[in-house]
N, C-alpha and C positions, 0 to 999 in steps of 0.2 A: 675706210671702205672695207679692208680686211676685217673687221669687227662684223661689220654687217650681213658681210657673206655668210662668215661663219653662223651667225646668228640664222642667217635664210637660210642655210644647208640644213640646222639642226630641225627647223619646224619642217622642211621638206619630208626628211624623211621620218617626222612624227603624223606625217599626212595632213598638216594642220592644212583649210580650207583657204585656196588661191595661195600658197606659200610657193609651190613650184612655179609658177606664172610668175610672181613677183620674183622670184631669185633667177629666172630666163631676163625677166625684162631689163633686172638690174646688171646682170652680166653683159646686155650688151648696152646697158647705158656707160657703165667700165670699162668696156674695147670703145668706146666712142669717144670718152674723155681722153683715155689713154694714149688714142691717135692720136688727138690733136695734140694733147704734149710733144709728140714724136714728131708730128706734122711742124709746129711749132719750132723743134728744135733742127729738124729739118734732116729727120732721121724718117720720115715717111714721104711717099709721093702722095697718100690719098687726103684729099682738102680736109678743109671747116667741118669734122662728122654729129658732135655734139648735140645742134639744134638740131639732127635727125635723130641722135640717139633719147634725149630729152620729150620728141615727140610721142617716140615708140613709150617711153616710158611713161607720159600722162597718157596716152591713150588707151594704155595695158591698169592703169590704177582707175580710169572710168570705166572701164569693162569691168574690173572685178567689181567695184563700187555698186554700178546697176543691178551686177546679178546679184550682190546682197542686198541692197534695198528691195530689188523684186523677191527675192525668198522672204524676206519681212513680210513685204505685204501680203503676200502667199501662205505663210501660216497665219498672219493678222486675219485674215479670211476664213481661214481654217479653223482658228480659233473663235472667230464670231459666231461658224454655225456650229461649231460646237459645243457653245458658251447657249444660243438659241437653244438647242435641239433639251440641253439640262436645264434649259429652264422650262421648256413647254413639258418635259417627262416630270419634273417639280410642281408644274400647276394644275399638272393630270392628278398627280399622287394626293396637289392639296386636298381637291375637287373630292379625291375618292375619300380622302381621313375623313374629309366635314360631310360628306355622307353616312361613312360607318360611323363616326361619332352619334351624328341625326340619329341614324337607324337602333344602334346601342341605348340609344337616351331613350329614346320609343320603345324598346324592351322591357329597359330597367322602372320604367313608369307604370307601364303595364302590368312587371312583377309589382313594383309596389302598391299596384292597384286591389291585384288578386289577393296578397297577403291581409291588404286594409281589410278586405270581403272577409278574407279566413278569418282574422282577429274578430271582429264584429262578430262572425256567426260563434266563435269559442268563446267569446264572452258571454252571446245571449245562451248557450247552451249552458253555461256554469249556472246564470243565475235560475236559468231551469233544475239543474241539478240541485242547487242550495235550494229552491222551493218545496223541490220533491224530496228531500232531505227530512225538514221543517215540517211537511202533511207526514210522512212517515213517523216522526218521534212524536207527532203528537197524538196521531193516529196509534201508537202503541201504549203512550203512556197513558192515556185517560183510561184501559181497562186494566192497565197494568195498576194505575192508582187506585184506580177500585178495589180492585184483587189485594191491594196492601192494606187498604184501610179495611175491608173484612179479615185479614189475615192478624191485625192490631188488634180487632176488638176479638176477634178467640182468644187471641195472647193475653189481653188484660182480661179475660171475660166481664165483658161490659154485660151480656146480657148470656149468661151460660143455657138457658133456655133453647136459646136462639143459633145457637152453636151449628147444628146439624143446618140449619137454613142458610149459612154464611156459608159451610163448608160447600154447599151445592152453588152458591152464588160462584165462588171460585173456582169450580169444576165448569160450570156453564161458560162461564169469561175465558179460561184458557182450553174450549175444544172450540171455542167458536172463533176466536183468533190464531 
């Protein structure tokens, strides 16, 4: 019994929860025993006190008992709504990601709508360019080839005669290009 006291003093005054109540209750479950030893031995006048001290004593461990079972359930409660409340702000949050996802996916389609467009249009503009490339050298070379092949036959004098006529062919071809 001296074990236990001591044991209940120390959580008392570590304020450990209902340690004061249980170390009152057991002090007078201790005078009650303690009587009836005395009583017993015939060193007390006051009777049989045990079965009252015994009563005091279960009645003071279901009082503590209830009020921690009800603080249980009391944050069990506590805990449900606010175990609900992160899950309803969790299905808000799903709600809005598979939105902004949606919404993202429907941008980035859109970009790659517009680029397909761009690509398309900078494709057909190159083959425009290689066209107008193509009329260009060829558009330069047929008077430029003329201009050489009279330029060849001065050089070889195919027809020295002719000379002065060639010279004006190549004058006319390069003012008029």
């Amino acid at each position: 019994m001296f074990y236990l006291m001591v044991g209940l003093v120390k959580a008392a005054l570590r304020r450990m929860e209902g340690a004061l109540i249980f170390l009152l209750v057991s002090v007078v479950a201790l005078v009650t025993v303690i009587n009836d030893f005395l009583y017993y031995n015939e060193w007390s006048l006051i009777g049989n006190t045990s079965p009252l001290g015994l009563l005091v004593f279960t009645i003071a461990q279901m009082i503590l008992l209830s009020s921690r079972f009800t603080r249980a359930a009391s944050n069990e409660e506590r805990i449900a709504r606010e175990l609900q409340d992160a899950n309803d702000k969790l299905t808000e949050m799903n709600m809005n990601l598979e939105r902004t996802v949606q919404e993202r996916t429907q941008a980035l389609s859109a970009a790659h709508d517009d680029l397909r467009t761009s690509y398309d249009r900078l494709l057909h503009s190159e083959q425009g360019r290689k066209k107008l490339l193509a009329y260009i050298t060829h558009d330069l070379r047929m008077p430029l080839s003329s201009m050489l092949g009279y330029v060849e036959a001065v050089q070889d004098r195919v027809k020295p005669e002719r000379n002065e006529q060639y010279l004006k062919y190549i004058r006319d071809n390069t003012i008029r290009n």
